[in-house]
Every structure is written in structure tokens, then in C-alpha cells.
Wavefront OBJ file of the C-alpha trace (Angstrom):
o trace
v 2.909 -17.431 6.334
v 2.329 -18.124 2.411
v -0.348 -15.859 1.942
v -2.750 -13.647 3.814
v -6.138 -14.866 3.287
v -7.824 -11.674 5.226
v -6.728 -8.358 6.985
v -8.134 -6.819 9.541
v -7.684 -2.929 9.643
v -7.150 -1.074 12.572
v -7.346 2.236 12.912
v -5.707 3.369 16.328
v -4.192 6.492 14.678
v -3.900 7.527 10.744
v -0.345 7.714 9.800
v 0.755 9.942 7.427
v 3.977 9.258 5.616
v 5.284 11.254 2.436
v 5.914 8.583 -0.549
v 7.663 9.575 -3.885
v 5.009 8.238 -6.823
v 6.947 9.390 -9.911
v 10.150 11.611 -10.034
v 9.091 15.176 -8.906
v 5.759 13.821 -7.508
v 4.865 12.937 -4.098
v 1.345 12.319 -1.967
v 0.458 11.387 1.707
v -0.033 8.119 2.620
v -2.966 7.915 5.465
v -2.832 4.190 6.750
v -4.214 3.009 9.871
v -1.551 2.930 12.792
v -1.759 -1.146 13.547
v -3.100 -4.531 11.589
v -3.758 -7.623 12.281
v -3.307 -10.306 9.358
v -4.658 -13.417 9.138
v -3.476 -16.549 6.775
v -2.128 -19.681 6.733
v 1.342 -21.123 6.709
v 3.107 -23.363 4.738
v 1.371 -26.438 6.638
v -2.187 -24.602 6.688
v -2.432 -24.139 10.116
v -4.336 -20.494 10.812
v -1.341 -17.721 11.532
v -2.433 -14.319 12.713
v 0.418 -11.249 13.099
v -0.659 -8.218 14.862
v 1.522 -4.917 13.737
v 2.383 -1.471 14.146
v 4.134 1.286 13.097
v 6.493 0.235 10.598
v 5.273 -3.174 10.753
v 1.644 -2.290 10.181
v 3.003 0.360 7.038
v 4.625 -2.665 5.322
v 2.021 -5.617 5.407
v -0.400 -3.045 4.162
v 2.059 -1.949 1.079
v 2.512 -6.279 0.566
v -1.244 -6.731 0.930
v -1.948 -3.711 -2.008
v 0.810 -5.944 -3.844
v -0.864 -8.973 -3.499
v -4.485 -7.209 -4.606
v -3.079 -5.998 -7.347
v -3.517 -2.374 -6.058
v -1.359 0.703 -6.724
v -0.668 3.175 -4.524
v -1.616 5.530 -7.480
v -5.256 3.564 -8.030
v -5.897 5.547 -4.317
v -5.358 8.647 -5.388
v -8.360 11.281 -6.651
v -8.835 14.521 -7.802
v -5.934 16.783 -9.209
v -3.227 14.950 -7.711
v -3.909 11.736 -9.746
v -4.651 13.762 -12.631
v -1.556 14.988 -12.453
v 0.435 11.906 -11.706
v -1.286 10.020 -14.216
v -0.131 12.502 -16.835
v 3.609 12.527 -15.335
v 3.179 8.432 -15.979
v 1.871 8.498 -19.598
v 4.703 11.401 -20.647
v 7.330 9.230 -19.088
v 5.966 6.015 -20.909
v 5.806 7.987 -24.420
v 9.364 9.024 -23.559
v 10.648 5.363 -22.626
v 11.792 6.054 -19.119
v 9.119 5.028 -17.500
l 1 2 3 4 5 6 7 8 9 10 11 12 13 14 15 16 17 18 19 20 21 22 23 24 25 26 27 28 29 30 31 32 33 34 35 36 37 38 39 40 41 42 43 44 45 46 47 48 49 50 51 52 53 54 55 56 57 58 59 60 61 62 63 64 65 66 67 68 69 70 71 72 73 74 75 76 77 78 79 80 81 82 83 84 85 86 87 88 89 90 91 92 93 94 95 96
């Protein structure tokens, strides 16, 4: 498959993992359970994969890379706040 050209979401059972943002930071990842992604291959003939678990956890984290979304840009409230302020301090202090 080149590239996804759709996804359809869905949601069986929310999974909730634990994922490190920045150094000392984490926040709960609530994904749907299974996926099903549709695209085409190399030739352009239609290819659909059907996933779960695991599976289903990593197309989603390619498909946020391949919309340009951060797992951060999900976030509201305090917790971005905060995170967003752990980011900027690590930029100003190069180690970011």
C-alpha cells in the first residue's frame, strides 16, 4: 500500500495506552480498538487492511503522521498547557 487514501474508524472498544509526550510527561491515549484502511497500492488497485489491537494502535499513529497531526495537537485543557510549556522550556534550552 503507498498511501491510505481514507480510514475508517471503528470503535469496538476504546483503548487506553500510557504514551511518554516529553520527558517527565505522559497522557492516555483513547483509540478505537480496530480499523479498517483503505488505499491503493503501488499498481493502484483498491487495498483495504482491517486491524486490531496493536495493529489498529499503529496505522492510527502512521495515519496522524501522514495528516500532519501530533499526538500533542489532541490534547486540551491543563495537560496540554502543561506540555506545551515543558516543549517551549526545552526548545529555549536546546534539548528539545
Amino acid at each position: 500500500m503507498t498511501a491510505p487514501c481514507s480510514a475508517r474508524l471503528a470503535v469496538v472498544q476504546p483503548d487506553r495506552r500510557e504514551v511518554v509526550l516529553v520527558p517527565g510527561f505522559t497522557a492516555t491515549v483513547v483509540r478505537p480498538s480496530s480499523i479498517t484502511v483503505s488505499g491503493l497500492d503501488r499498481d493502484g488497485r483498491p487495498q483495504v487492511i482491517e486491524g486490531r489491537e496493536l495493529l489498529a494502535r499503529a496505522l492510527q499513529h502512521e495515519i496522524d503522521h501522514l495528516d500532519g497531526v501530533l499526538f500533542v495537537d489532541r490534547l486540551r485543557g491543563i495537560k496540554r498547557q502543561q506540555i506545551v510549556r515543558r516543549i517551549h522550556k526545552l526548545q529555549r534550552l536546546h534539548q528539545w
